[in-house]
C-alpha positions in Angstrom: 0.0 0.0 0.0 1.0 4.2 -0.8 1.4 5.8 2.2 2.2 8.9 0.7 -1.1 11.1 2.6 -0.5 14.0 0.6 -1.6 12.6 -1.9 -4.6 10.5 -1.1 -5.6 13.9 1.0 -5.7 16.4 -2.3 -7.6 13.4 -4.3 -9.8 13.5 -1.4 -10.1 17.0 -1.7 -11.1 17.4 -5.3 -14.0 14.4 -4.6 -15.4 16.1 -1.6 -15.5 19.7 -4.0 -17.6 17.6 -6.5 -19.7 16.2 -4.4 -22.0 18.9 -4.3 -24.8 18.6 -6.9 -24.4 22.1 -8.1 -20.7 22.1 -8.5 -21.1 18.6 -10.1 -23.6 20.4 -12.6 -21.1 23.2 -13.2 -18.1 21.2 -13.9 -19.9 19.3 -16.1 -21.4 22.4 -17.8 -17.5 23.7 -18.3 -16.8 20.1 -19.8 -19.6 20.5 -22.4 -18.9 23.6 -23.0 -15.6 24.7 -22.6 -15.8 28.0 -20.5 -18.4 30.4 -19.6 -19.1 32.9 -17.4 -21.3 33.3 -14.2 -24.3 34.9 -15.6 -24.7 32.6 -18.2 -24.1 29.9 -15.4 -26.7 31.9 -13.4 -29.9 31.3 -15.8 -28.5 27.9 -16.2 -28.9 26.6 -12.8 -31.7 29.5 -12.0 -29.7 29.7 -8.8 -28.9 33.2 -7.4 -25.7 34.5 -8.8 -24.4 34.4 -5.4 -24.9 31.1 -4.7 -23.2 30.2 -7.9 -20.5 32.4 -6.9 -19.6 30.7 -4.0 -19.7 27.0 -5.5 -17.1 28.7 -8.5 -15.2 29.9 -5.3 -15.1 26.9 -3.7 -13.9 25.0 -7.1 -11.4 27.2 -7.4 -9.6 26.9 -3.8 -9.1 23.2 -4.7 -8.1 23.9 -8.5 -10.7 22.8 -10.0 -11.3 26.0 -12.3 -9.7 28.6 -13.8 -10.3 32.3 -14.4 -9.9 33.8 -17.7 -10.4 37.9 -17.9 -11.6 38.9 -20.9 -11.9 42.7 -20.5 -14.5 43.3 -17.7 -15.9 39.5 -17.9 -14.8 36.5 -16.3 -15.0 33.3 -18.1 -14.1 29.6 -15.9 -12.3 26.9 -17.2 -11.6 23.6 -16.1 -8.3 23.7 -14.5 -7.9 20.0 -13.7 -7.4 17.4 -16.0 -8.0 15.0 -13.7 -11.7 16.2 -13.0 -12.0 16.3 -16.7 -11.6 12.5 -16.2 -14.0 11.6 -13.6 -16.5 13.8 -15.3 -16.5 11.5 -18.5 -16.2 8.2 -16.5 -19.5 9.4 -14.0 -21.5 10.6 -17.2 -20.0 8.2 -20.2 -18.4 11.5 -21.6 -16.4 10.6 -24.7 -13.1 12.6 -24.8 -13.1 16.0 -26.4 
C-alpha cells in the first residue's frame, strides 16, 4: 500500500468539492462547454448569482477552475485534467 497522505488527501479533496450537486452540474457544464461565465451559469442553474459564486469559489480553492479575464468579464475553465476524467467516467463522456 502508498502511504504517501499528501496525496490520497488532495484526491480526497477534489471528490469532496464535487460532491455537491451544483458544482457537479457546473463542472460538467464547463466540460460541455468549454468556459463560460457566471451569468450565463446563473440562468443555467436558476440559482442566485451568489450562490453560484460561492460554488465557483469553492472550485477554485481546490483547483478545479480557472479564471480567464476577458476585459471586464470573467470566463471559468476547467483547470484540472483529472476532474475532466471523472467527469467523462460518471456521465459516459467521450473525450473532447
Amino acid at each position: 500500500m502508498d502511504n504517501n497522505f499528501n496525496r490520497f488527501n488532495e484526491a480526497s479533496d477534489i471528490l469532496k468539492a464535487l460532491a455537491h450537486p451544483v458544482r457537479l452540474c457546473i463542472v460538467k457544464g464547463l466540460l460541455q462547454k468549454g468556459h463560460c461565465n457566471v451569468g450565463y451559469m446563473q440562468e443555467c442553474l436558476d440559482l442566485p448569482q451568489s450562490t453560484v459564486s460561492q460554488h465557483l469559489q469553492k472550485l477554485r480553492h481546490f483547483g478545479i477552475v480557472a479564471t480567464e479575464r476577458n476585459g471586464l468579464e470573467v470566463n471559468y475553465t476547467i483547470a484540472d485534467e483529472r476532474v475532466k476524467d471523472i467527469i467523462r467516467v460518471f456521465f459516459g463522456e467521450e473525450s473532447s
